[in-house]
Each structure stands twice: as structure tokens, then as C-alpha cells.
N, CA, C, O and CB atoms as a CASP TS submission, in Angstrom:
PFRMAT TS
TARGET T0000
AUTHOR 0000-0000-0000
METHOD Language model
MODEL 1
PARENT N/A
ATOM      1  N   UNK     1       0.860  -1.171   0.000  1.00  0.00           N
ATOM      2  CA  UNK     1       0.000   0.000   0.000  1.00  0.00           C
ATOM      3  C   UNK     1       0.908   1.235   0.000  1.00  0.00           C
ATOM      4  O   UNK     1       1.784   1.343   0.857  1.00  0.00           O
ATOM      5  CB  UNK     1      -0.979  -0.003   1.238  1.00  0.00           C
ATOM      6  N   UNK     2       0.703   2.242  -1.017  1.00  0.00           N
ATOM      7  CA  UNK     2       1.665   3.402  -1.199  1.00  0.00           C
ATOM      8  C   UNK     2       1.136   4.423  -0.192  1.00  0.00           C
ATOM      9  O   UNK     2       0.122   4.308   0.496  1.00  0.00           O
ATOM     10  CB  UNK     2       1.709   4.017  -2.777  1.00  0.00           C
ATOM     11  N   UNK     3       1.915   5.341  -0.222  1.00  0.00           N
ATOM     12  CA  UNK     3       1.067   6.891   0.498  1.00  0.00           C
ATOM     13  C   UNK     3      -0.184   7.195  -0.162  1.00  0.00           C
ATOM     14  O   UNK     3      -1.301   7.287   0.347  1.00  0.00           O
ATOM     15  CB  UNK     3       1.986   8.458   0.285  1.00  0.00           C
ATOM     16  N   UNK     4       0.152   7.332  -1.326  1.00  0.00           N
ATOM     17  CA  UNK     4      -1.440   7.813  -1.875  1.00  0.00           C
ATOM     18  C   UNK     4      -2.828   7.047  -1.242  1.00  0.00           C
ATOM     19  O   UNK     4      -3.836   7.580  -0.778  1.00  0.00           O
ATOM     20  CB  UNK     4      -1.527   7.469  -3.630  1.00  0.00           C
ATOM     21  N   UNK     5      -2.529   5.706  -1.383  1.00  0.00           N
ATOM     22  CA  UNK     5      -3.683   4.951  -1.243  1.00  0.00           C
ATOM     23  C   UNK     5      -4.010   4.804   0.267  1.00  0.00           C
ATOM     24  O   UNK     5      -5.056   4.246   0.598  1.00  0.00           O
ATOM     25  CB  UNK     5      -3.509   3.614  -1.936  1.00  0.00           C
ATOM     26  N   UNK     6      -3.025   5.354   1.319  1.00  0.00           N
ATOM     27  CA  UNK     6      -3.251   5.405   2.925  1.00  0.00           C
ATOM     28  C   UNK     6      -3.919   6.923   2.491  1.00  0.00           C
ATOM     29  O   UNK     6      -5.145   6.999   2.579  1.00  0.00           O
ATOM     30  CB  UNK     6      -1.584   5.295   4.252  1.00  0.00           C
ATOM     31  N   UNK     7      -3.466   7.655   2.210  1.00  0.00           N
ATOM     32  CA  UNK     7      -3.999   9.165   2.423  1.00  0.00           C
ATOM     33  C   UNK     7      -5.436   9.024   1.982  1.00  0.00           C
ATOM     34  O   UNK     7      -6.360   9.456   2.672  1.00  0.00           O
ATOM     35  CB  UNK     7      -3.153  10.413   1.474  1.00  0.00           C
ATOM     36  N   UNK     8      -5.661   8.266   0.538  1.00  0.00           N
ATOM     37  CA  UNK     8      -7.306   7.885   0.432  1.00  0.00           C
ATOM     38  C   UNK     8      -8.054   7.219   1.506  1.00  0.00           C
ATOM     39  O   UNK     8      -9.212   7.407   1.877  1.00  0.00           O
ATOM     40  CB  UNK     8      -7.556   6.954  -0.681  1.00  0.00           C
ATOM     41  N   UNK     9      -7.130   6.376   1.944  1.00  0.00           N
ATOM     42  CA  UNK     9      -8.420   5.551   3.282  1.00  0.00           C
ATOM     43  C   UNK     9      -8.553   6.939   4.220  1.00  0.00           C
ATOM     44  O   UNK     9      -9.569   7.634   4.205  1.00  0.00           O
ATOM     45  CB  UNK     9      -7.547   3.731   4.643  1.00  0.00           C
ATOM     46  N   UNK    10      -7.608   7.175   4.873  1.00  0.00           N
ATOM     47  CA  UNK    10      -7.666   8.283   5.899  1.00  0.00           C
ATOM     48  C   UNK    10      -9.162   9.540   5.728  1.00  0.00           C
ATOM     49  O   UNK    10     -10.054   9.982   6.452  1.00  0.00           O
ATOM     50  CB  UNK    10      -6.027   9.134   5.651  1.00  0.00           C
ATOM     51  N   UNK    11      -8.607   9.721   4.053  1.00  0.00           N
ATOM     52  CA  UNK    11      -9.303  10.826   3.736  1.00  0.00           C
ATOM     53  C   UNK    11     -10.781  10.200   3.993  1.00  0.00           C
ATOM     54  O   UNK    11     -11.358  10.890   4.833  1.00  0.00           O
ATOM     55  CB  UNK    11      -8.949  11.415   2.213  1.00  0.00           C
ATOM     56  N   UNK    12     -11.444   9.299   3.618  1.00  0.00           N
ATOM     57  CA  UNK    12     -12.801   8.699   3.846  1.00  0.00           C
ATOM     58  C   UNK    12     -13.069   8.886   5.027  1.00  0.00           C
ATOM     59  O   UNK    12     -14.021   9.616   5.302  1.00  0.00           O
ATOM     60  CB  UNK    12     -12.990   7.359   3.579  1.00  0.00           C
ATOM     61  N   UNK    13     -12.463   8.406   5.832  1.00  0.00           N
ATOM     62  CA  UNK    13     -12.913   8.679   7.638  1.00  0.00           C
ATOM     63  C   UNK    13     -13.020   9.934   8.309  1.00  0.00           C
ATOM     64  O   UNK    13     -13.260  10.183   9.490  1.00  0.00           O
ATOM     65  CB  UNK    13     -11.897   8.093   8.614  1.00  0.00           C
ATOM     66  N   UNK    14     -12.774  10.759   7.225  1.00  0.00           N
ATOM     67  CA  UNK    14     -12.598  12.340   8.261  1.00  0.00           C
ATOM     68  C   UNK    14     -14.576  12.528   8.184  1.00  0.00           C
ATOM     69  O   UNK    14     -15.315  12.304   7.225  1.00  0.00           O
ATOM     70  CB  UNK    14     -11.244  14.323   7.050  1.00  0.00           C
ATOM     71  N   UNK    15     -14.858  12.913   9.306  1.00  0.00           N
ATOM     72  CA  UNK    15     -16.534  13.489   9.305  1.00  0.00           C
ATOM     73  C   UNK    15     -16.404  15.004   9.051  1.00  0.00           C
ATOM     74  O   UNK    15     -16.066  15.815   9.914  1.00  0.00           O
ATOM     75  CB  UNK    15     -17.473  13.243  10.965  1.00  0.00           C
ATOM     76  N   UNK    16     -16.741  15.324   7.647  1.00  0.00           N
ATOM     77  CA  UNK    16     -16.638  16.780   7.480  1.00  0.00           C
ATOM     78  C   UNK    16     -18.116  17.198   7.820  1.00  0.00           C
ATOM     79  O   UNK    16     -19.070  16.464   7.562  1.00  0.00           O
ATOM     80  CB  UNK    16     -16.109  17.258   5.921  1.00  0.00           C
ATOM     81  N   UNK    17     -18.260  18.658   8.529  1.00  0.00           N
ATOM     82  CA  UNK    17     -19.109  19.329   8.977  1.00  0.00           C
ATOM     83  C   UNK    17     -19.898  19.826   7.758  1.00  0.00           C
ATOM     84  O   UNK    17     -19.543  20.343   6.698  1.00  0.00           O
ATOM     85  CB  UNK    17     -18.559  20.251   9.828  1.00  0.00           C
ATOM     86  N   UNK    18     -21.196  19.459   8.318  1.00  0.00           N
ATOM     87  CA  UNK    18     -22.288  19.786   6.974  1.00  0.00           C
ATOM     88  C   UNK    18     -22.349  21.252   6.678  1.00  0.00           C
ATOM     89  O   UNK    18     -21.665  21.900   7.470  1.00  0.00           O
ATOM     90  CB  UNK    18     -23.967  19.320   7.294  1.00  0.00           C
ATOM     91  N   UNK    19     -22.877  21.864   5.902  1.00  0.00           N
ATOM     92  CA  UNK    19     -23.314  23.164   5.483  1.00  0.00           C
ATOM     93  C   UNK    19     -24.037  24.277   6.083  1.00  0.00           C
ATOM     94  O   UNK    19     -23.855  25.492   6.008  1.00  0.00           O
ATOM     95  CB  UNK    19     -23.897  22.972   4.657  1.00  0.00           C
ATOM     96  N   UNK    20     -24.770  23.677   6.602  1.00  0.00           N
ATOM     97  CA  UNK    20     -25.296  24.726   7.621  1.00  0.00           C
ATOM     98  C   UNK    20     -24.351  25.067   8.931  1.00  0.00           C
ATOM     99  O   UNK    20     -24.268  26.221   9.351  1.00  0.00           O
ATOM    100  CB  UNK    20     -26.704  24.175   8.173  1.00  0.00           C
ATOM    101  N   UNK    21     -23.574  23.849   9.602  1.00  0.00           N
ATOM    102  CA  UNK    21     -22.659  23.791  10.829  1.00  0.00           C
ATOM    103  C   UNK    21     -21.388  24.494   9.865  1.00  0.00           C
ATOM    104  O   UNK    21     -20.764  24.945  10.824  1.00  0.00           O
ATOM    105  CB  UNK    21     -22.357  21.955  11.629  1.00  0.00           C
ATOM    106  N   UNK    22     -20.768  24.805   8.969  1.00  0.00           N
ATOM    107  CA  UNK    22     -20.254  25.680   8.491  1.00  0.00           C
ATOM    108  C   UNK    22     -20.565  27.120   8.841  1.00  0.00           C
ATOM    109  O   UNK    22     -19.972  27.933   9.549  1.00  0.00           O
ATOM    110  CB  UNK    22     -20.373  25.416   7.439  1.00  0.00           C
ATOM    111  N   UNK    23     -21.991  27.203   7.927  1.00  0.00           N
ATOM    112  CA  UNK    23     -22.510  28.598   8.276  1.00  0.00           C
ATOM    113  C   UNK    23     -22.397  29.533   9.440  1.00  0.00           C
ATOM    114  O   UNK    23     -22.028  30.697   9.596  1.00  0.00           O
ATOM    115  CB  UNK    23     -23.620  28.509   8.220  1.00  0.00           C
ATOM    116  N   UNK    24     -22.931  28.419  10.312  1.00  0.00           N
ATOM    117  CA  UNK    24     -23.146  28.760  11.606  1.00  0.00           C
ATOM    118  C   UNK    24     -21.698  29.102  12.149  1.00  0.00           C
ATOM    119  O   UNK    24     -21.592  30.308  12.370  1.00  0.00           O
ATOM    120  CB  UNK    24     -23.902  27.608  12.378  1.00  0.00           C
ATOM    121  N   UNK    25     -20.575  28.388  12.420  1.00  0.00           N
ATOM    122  CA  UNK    25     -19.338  28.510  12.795  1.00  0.00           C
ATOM    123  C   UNK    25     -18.771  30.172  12.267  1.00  0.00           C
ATOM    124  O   UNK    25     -18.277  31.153  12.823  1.00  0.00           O
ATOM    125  CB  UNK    25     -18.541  27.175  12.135  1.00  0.00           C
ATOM    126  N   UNK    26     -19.234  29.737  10.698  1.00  0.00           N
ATOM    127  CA  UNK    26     -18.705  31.274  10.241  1.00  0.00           C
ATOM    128  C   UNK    26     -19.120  32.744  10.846  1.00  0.00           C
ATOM    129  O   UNK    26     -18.460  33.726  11.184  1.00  0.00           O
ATOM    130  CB  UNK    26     -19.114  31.428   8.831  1.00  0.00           C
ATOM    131  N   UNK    27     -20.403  32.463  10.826  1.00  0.00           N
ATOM    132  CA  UNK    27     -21.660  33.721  11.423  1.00  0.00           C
ATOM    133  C   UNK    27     -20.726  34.184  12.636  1.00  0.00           C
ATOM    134  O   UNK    27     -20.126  35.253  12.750  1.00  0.00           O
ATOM    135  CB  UNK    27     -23.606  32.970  12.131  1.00  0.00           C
ATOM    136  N   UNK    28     -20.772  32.850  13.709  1.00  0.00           N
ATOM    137  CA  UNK    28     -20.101  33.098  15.157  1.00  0.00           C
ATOM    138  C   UNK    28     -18.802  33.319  15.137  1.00  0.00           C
ATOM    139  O   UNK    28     -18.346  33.280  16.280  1.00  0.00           O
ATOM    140  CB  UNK    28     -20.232  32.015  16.092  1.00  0.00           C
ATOM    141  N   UNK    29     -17.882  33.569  14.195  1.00  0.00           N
ATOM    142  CA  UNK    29     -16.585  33.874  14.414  1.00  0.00           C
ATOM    143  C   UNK    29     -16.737  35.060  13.985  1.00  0.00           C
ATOM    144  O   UNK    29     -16.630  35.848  14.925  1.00  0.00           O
ATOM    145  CB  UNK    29     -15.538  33.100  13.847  1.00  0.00           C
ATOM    146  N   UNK    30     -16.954  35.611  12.925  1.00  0.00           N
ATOM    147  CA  UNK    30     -17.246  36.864  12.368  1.00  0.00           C
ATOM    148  C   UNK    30     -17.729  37.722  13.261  1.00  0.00           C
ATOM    149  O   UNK    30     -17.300  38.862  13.437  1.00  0.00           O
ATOM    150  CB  UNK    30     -18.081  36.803  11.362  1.00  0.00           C
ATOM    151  N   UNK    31     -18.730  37.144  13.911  1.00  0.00           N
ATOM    152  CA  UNK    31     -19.664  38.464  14.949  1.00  0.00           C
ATOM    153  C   UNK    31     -19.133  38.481  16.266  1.00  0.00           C
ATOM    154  O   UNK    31     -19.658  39.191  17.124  1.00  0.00           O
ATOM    155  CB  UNK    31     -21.484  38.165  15.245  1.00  0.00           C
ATOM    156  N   UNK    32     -17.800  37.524  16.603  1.00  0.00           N
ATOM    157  CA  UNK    32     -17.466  37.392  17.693  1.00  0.00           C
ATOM    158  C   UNK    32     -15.727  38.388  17.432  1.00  0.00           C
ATOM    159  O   UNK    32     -14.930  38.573  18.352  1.00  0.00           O
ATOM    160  CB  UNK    32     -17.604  35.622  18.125  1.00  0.00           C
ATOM    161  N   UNK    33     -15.591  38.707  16.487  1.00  0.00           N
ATOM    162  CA  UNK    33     -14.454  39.161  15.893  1.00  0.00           C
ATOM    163  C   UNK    33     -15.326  40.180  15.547  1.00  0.00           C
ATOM    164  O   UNK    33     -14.723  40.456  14.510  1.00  0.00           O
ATOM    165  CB  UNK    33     -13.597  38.337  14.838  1.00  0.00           C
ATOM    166  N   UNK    34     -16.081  40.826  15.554  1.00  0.00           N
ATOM    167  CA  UNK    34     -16.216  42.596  15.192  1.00  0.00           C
ATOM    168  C   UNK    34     -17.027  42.922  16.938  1.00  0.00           C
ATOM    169  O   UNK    34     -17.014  44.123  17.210  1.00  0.00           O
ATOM    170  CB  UNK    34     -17.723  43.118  13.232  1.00  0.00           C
ATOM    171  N   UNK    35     -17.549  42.192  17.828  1.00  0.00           N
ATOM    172  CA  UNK    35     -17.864  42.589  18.781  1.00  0.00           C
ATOM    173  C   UNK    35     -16.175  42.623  20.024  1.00  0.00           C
ATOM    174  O   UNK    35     -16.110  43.286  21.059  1.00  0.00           O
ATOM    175  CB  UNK    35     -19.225  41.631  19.047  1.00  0.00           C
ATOM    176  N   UNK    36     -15.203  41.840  19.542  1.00  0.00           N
ATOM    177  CA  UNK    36     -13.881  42.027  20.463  1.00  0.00           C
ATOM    178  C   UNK    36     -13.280  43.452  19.999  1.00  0.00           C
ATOM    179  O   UNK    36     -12.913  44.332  20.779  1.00  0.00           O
ATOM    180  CB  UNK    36     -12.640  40.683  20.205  1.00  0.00           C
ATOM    181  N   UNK    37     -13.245  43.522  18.636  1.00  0.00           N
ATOM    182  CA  UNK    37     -12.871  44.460  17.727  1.00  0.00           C
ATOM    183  C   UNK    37     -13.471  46.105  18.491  1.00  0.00           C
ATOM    184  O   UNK    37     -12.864  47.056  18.984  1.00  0.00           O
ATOM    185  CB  UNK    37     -13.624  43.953  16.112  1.00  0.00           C
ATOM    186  N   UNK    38     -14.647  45.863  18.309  1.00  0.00           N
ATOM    187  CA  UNK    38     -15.339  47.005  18.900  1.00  0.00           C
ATOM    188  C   UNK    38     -14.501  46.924  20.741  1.00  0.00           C
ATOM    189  O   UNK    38     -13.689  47.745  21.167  1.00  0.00           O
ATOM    190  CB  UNK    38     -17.438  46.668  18.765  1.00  0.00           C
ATOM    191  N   UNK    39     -14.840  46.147  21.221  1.00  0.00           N
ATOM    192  CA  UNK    39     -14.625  46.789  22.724  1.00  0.00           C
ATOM    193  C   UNK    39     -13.033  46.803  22.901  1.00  0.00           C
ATOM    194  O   UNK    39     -12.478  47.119  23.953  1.00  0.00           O
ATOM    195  CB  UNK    39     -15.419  45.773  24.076  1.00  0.00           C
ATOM    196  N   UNK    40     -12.314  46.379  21.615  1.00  0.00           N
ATOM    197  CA  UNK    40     -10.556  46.969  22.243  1.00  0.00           C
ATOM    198  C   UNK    40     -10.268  48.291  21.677  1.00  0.00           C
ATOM    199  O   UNK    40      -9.509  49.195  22.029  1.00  0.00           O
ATOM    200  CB  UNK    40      -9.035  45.904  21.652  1.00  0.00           C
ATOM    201  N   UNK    41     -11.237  48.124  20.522  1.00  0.00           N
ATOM    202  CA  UNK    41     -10.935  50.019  19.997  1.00  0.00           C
ATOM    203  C   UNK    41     -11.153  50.925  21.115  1.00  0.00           C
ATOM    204  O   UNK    41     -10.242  51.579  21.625  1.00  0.00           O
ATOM    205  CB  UNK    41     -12.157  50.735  18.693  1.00  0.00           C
ATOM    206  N   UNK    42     -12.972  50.977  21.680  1.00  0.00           N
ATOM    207  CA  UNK    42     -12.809  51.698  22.969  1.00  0.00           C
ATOM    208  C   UNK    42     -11.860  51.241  24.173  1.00  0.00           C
ATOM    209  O   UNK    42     -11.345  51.998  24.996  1.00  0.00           O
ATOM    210  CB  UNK    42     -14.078  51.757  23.492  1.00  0.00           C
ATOM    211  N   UNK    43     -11.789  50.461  24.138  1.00  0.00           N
ATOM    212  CA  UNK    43     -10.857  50.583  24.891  1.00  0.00           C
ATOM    213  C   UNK    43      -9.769  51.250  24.620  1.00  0.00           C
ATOM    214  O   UNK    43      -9.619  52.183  25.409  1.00  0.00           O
ATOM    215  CB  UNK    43     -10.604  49.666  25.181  1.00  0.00           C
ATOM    216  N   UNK    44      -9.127  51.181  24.005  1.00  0.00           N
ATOM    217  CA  UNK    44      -7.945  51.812  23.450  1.00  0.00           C
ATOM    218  C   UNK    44      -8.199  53.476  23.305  1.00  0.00           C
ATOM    219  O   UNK    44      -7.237  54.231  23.449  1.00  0.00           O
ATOM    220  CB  UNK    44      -7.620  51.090  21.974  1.00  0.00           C
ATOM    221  N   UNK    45      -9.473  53.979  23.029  1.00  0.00           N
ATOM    222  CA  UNK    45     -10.148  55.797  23.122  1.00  0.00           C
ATOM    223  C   UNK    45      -9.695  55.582  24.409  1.00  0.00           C
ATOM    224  O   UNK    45      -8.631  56.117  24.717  1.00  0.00           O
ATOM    225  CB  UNK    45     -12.152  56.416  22.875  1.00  0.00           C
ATOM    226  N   UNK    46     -10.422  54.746  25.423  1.00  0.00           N
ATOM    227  CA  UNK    46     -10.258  55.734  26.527  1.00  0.00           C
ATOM    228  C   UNK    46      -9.019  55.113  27.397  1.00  0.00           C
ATOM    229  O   UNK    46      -9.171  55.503  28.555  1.00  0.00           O
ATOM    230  CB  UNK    46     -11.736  55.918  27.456  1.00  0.00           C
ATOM    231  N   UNK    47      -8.294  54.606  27.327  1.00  0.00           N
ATOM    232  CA  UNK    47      -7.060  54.473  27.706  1.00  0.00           C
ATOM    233  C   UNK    47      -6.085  55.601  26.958  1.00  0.00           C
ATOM    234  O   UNK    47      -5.168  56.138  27.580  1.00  0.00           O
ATOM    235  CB  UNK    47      -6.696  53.034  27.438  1.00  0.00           C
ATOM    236  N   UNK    48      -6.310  55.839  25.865  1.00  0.00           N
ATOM    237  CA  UNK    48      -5.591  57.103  25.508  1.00  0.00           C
ATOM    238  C   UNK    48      -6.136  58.567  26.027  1.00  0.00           C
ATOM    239  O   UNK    48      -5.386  59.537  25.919  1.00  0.00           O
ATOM    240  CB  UNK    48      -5.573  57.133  24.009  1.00  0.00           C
ATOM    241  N   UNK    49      -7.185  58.685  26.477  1.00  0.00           N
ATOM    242  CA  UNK    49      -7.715  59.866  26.883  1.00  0.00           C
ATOM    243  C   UNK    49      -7.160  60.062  28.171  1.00  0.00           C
ATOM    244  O   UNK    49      -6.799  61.125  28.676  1.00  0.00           O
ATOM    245  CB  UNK    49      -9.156  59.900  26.859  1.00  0.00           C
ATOM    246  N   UNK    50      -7.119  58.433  28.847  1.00  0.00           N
ATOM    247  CA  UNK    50      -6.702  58.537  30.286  1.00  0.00           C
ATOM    248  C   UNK    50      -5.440  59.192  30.338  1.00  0.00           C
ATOM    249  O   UNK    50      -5.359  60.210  31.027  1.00  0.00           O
ATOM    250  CB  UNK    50      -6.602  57.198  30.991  1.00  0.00           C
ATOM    251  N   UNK    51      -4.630  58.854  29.839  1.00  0.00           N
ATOM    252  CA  UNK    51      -3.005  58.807  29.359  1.00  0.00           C
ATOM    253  C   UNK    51      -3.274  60.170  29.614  1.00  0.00           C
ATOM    254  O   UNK    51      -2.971  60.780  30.640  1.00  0.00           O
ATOM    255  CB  UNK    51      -2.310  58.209  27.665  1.00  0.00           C
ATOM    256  N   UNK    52      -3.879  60.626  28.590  1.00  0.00           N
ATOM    257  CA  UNK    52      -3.416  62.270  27.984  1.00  0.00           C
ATOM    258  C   UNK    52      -3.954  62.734  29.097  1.00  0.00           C
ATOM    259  O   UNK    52      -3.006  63.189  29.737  1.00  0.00           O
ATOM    260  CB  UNK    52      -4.092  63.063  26.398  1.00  0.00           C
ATOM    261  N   UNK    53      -4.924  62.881  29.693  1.00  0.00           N
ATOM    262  CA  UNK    53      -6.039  63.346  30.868  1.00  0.00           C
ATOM    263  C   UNK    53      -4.512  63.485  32.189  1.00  0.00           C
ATOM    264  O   UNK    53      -4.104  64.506  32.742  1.00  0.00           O
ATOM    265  CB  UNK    53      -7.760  61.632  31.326  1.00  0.00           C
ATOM    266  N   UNK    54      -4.013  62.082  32.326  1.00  0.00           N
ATOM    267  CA  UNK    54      -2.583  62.384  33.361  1.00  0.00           C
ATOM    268  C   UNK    54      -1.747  62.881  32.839  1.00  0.00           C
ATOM    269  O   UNK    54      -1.768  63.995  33.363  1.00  0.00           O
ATOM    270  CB  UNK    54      -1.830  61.350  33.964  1.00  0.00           C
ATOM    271  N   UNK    55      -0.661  62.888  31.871  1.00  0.00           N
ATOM    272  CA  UNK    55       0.027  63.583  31.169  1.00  0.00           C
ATOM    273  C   UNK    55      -0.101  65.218  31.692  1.00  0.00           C
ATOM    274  O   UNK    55       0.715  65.868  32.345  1.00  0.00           O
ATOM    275  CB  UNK    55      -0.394  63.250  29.778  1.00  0.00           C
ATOM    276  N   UNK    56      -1.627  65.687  31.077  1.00  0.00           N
ATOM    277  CA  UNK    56      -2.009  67.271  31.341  1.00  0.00           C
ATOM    278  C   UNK    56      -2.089  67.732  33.204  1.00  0.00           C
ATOM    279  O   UNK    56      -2.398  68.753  33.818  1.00  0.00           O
ATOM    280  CB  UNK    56      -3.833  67.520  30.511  1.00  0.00           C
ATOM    281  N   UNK    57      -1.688  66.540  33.535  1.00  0.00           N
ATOM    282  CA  UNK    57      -1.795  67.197  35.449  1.00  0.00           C
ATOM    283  C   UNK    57      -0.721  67.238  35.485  1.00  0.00           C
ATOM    284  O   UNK    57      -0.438  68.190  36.213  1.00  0.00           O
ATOM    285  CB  UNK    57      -2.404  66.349  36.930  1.00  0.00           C
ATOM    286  N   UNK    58       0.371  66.653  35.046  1.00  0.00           N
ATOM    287  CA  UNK    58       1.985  66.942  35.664  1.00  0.00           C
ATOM    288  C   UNK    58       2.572  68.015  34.991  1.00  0.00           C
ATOM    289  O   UNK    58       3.713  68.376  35.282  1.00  0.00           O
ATOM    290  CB  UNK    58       3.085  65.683  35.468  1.00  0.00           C
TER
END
């Protein structure tokens, strides 16, 4: 039995995720990646405001 013909058995046994469990995975990474997105930007406003806010007392 060569490589090719192990990599074919192998390949048969993998359980690939149907189409909709795709979808879904995608939806939730996407919306979970623009809602982190959003709260490190503010974060990042007001950690720089803070900065500057101390900066202007000394």
C-alpha cells in the first residue's frame, strides 16, 4: 500500500461538517471578531484619553 492509497483511506474517515454547521461557525466567528474588535478600539479611546487626561496634570 503506497502513500497515496493510505492518504485515500484516511481521507474517507474524516466526518466533514455539513453546510449549515459551516454557516453557523462562520456567522459566530465573524460576529465574535467585530464585537472584540469594537470593545478593544474603545478601549484603546479611553485608555488614551486617560493617558493624555494624566500627562495634562503633571
Amino acid at each position: 500500500m503506497n502513500l497515496f492509497q493510505k492518504v485515500k483511506m484516511e481521507y474517507s474517515k474524516v466526518e466533514w461538517p455539513s453546510r449549515t454547521e459551516v454557516i453557523h461557525s462562520t456567522i459566530w466567528v465573524v460576529t465574535m471578531t467585530v464585537i472584540i474588535s469594537i470593545y478593544l478600539g474603545v478601549f484603546d479611546i479611553l485608555a488614551v484619553r486617560a493617558l493624555n487626561f494624566l500627562e495634562a496634570l503633571i
